[in-house]
N, C-alpha and C positions, 0 to 999 in steps of 0.2 A: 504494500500500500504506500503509494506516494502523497503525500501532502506539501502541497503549494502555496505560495502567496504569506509565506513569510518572509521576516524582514533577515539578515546577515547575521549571525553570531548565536550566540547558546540557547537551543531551546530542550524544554524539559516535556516531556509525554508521559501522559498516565495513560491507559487504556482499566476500564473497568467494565464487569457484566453487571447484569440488572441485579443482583443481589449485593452488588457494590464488593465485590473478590476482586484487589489485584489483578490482572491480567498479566499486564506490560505496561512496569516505568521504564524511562528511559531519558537519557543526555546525551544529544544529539548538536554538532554544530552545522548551523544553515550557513553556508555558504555560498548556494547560488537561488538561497529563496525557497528550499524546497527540501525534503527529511523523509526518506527512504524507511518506513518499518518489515523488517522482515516478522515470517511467524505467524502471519495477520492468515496465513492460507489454512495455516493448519485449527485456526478457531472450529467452534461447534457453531452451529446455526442458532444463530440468536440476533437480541439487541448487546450494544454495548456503548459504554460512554468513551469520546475521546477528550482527554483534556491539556491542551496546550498552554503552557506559560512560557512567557517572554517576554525579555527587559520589562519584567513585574506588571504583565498587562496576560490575565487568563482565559482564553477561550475556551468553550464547550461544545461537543456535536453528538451528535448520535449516528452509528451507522450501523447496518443492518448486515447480517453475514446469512444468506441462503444456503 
């Protein structure tokens, strides 16, 4: 799973399932705007939360694994 349209430098990834377990943390450096998660293949079919922090500004998404 690739994620885009970040800004250059250290971003931090949580990944969580609907019962809020850990998935996938992770310190990642964006370099050209964009943070490569490996592993994301091998999930079970669900929801899951993603949560992005950088330069102390935190996003959230949801994506869906069929």
């Amino acid at each position: 799973m690739n994620i885009s349209g970040l800004q250059a430098g250290d971003v931090e990834l949580t990944i969580t399932n609907l019962l809020g377990q850990l998935v996938i943390e992770t310190k990642e450096m964006s370099g050209n705007g964009q943070v490569a998660i490996s592993g994301v293949n091998s999930f079970k079919a669900g929801i899951y939360h993603v949560t992005i922090l950088q330069n102390e500004q935190s996003t959230s998404k949801k994506i869906v694994i069929k």
